[in-house]
C-alpha positions as CSV (number, residue, x, y, z in Angstrom):
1,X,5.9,-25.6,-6.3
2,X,7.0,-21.9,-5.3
3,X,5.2,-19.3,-6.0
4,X,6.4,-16.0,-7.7
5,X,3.7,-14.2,-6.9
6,X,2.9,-12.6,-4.1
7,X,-0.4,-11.3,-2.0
8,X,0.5,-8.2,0.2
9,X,-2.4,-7.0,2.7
10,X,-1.6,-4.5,5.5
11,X,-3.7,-2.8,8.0
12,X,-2.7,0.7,8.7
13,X,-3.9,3.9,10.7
14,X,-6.2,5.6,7.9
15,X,-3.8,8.7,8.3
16,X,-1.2,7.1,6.6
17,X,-3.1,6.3,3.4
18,X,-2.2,9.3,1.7
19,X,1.4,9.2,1.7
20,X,2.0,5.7,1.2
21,X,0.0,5.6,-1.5
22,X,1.8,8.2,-3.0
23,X,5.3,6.2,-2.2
24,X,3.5,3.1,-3.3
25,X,3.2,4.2,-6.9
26,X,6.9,5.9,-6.8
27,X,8.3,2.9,-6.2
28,X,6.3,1.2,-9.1
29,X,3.8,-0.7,-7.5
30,X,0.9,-2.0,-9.7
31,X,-1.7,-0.9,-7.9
32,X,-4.1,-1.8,-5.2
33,X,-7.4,-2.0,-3.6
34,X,-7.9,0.0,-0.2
35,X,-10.8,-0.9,2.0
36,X,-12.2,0.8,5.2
37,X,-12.1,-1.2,8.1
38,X,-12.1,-1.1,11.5
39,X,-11.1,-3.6,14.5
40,X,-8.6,-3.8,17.5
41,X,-5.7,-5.6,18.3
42,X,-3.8,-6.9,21.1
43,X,-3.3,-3.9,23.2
44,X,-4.0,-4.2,26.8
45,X,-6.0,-1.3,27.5
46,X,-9.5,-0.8,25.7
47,X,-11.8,1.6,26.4
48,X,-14.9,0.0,28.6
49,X,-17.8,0.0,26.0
50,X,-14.9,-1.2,23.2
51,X,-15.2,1.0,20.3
52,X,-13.8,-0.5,17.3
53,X,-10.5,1.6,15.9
54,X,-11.0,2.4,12.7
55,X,-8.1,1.8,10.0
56,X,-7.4,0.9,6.1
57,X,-6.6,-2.1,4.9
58,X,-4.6,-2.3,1.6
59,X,-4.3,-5.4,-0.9
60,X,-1.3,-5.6,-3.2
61,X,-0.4,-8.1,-6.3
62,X,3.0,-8.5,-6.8
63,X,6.0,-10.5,-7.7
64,X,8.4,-11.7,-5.5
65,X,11.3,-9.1,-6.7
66,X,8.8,-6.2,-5.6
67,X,7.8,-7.4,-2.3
68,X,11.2,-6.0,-0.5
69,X,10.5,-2.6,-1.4
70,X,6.7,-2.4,-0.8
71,X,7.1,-3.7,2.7
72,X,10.5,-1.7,3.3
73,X,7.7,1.6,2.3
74,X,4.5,0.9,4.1
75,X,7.2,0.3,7.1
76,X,8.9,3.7,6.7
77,X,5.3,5.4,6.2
78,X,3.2,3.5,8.3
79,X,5.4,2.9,11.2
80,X,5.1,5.6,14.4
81,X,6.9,3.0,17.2
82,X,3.5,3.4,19.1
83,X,0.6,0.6,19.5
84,X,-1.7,-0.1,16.9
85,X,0.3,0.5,13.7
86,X,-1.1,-2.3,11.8
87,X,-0.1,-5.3,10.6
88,X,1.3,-7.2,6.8
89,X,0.8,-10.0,5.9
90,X,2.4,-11.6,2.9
91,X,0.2,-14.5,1.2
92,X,1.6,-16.8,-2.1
93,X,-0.7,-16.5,-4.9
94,X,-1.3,-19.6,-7.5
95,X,-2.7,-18.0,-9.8
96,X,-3.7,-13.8,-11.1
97,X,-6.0,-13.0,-14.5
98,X,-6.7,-10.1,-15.6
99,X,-10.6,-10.1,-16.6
100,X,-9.9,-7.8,-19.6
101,X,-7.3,-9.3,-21.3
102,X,-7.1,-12.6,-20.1
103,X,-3.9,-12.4,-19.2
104,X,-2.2,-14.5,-16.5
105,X,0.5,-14.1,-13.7
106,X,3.3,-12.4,-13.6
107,X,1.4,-10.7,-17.1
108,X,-1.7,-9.9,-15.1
109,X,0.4,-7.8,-12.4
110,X,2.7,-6.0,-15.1
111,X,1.5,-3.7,-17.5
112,X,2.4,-0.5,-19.0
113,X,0.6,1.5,-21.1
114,X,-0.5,-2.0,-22.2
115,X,3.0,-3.4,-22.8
116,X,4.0,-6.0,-21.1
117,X,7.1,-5.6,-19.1
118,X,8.1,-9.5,-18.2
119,X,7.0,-12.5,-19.6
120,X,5.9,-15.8,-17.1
């Protein structure tokens, strides 16, 4: 069964958040949880007493005809060439409910001004 929902998490450099948040919402994304985290990744050189880097991580709901654009953004925001950029990752989802309304899938993701703009 495909899914038309999508999970979109990204680590970024905390630096970024601002901006893409702001081209986040431009582009009509839903909305989304930011967390702050910190870890390191594959880069050959670590300092000796390893400090941890610290970053955001961002978790997006979507569907699948918004997925193109929200990576396309946190790529031309996030992205400086250099080492430790972050990562996204883009998960199916079964299932989203909206605890207030009830509403499922595709009708938990997309609301305006609590019309809905698609139906499942």
């Amino acid at each position: 069964m495909a899914s038309f929902m999508k999970k979109i998490e990204c680590i970024i450099r905390a630096e970024k958040l601002k901006d893409l948040t702001s081209a986040l919402i431009k582009i009509g994304a839903g909305g989304m949880t930011v967390s702050e985290v910190r870890g390191f990744g594959v880069q050959n050189q670590r300092p000796d007493n390893f400090l941890f880097v610290h970053k955001n991580k961002i978790e997006i709901y979507a569907i699948d005809s918004q997925v193109k654009a929200i990576i396309s953004t946190i790529l031309m925001y996030c992205s400086t060439g250099n080492p430790g950029d972050g990562k996204i990752v883009v998960l199916p989802m079964d299932d989203c409910i909206r605890i207030s309304s009830g509403k499922r899938k595709n009708r938990a993701i997309l609301l305006t001004r609590g019309k809905e703009k698609c139906a499942d």
